[in-house]
N, C-alpha and C positions, 0 to 999 in steps of 0.2 A: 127746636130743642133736639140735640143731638143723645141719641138710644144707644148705649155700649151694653154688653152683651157680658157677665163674667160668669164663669164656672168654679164652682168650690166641689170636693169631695168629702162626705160626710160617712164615717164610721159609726155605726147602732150596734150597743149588744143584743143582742137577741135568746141568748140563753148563758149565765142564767139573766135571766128576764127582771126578776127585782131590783138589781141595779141601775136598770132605766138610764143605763150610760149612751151617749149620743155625743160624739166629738168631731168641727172642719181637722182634717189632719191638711190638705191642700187647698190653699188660692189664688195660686199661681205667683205667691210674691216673693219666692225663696226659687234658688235656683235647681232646686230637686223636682226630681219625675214625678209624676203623682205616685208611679210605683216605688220610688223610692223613700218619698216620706209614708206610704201604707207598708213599708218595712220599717221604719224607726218609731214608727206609731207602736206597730207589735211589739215590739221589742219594749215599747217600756210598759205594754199592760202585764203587770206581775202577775197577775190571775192565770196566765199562761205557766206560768212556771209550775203550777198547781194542778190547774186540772183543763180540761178541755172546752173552747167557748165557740158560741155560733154569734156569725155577726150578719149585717146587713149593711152593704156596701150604698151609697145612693152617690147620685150625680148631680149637682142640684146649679141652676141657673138662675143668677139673680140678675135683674137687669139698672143699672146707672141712667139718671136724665143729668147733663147737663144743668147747673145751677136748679136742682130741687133735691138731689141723693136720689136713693134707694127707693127703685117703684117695687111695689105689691101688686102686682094684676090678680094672682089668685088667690084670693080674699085673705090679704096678708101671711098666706103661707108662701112655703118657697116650692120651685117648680121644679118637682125632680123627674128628670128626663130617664133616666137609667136606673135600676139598681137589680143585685147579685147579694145572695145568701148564701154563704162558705159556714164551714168552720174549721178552727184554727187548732191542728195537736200535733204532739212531738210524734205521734206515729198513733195508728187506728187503734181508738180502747177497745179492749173488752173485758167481759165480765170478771176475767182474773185479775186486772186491772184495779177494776172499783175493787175488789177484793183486798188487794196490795196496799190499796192508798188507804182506804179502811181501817186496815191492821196496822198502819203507819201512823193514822190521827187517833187510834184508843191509845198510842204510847206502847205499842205490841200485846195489848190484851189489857192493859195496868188498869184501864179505868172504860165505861161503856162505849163502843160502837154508836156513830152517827146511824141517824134516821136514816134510809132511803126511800124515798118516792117512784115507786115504778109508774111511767105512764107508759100504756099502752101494753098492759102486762099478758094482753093472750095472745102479742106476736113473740113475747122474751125466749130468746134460744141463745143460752149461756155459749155457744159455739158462736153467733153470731157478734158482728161490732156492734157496740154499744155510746153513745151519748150518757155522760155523768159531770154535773157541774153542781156549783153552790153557792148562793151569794155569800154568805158568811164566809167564806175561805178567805175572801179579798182580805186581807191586812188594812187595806188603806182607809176603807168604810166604815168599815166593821172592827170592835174588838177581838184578837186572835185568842184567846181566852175562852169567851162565849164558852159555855158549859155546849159537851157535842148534844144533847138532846134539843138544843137553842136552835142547832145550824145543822137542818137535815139538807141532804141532798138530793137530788132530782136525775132518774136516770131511765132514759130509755133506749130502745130499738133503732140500731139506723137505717133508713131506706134509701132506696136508690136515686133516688133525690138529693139525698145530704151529699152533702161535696167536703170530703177534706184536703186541706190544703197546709204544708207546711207552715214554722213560722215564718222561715225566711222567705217564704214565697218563689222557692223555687221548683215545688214541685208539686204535684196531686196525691196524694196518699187514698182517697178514696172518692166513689167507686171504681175509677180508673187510675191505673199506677205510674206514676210518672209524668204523663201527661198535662202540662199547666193548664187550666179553664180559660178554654179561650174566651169566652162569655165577660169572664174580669177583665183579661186584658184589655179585650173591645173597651170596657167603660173607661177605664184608665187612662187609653190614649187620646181621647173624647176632650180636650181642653179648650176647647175652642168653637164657640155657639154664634150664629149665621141670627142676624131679625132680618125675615123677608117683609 
C-alpha cells in the first residue's frame, strides 16, 4: 500500500470567537502560493472591512493509502504540524478608534451606542492599542439591522504577543513595524511532508 503525504492550510477565526469560522483556503490544487491564496482569502472576509480580526493559521497533513482514501491515524482528527496566531487591520486600533466606529454604528448619536465588553480592564490604557471585534458586525451571518443592544462588542488590551499584520500581507503593523512574521512565512512554505 502506497503512503502519500498532503498538506492543506486551514484559516480559524479566532476573535471575534462566536463565529467559529474555520476555512482549507490551500491544497495544493490551484496554482497559487499558499501565500497567495491566504491573500485572496483575506480579501474576501468582509468582516475586515469593519473592524479588526484574530485568526489562527494551522498547517495540517492528511495522509492518502493507495486504494482505501483518506487514513485518520489521530483519532480521526487531522494532524496539524504548524500553526501562527496574527491579526488582521488596516492599521493598529486604538481607543479613539472604537470610539469612531461607535459614533459611526449609533448613526452619529441618532439612536443608542453598542455595548462594549472590556476584557482585561485593569491593564486598559486609552494610549495604548487596542483589539475591538464583534460577531454581529458580519453582514453575512448575522442580520445588519440587529437592534445595537443585540450586537455588543468585545474589546481589549494588546500585548506584546499579538502580532498585527496587514491585509495584504505585506507587512507587520505590530509590535514590530514593517517587519513580515517570519514565523508565517516559515509555515506557508512548508507544502510538502516527508513519511519516514
Amino acid at each position: 500500500m502506497k503512503l502519500e503525504p498532503h498538506v492543506n492550510f486551514v484559516l480559524e477565526m479566532v476573535e471575534p470567537g462566536e463565529l467559529e469560522r474555520s476555512e482549507v483556503f490551500w491544497t495544493g490544487s490551484t496554482d497559487a502560493t499558499p501565500m497567495e491564496a491566504l491573500q485572496s482569502h483575506l480579501r474576501s472576509i468582509h468582516l475586515l472591512d469593519l473592524v479588526p480580526c484574530a485568526f489562527n493559521l494551522k498547517r495540517n497533513v492528511y495522509i492518502l493509502a493507495q486504494n482505501v482514501g483518506t487514513l485518520k491515524p489521530n483519532n480521526g482528527q487531522d494532524i496539524t504540524t504548524d500553526s501562527f496566531k496574527f491579526i488582521v487591520a488596516n492599521k493598529v486600533p486604538y481607543f479613539a478608534d472604537l470610539q469612531q466606529y461607535l459614533l459611526k454604528n449609533s448613526r452619529n448619536g441618532a439612536q443608542k451606542c453598542q455595548d462594549v465588553h472590556f476584557q482585561n480592564m485593569a491593564q486598559f490604557d486609552i494610549t495604548q492599542p487596542i483589539l475591538y471585534n464583534g460577531p454581529c458586525e458580519y453582514n453575512g451571518s448575522f442580520l445588519p439591522d440587529k437592534p445595537l443592544n443585540k450586537r455588543p462588542l468585545m474589546a481589549r488590551p494588546l500585548t506584546e504577543k499579538d502580532i498585527i499584520v496587514d491585509r495584504k500581507l505585506e507587512k507587520q503593523l505590530w509590535p514590530v513595524v514593517g517587519k513580515f512574521p517570519p514565523e508565517l512565512f516559515a509555515i506557508l512554505v512548508k507544502t510538502k511532508e516527508e513519511i519516514h
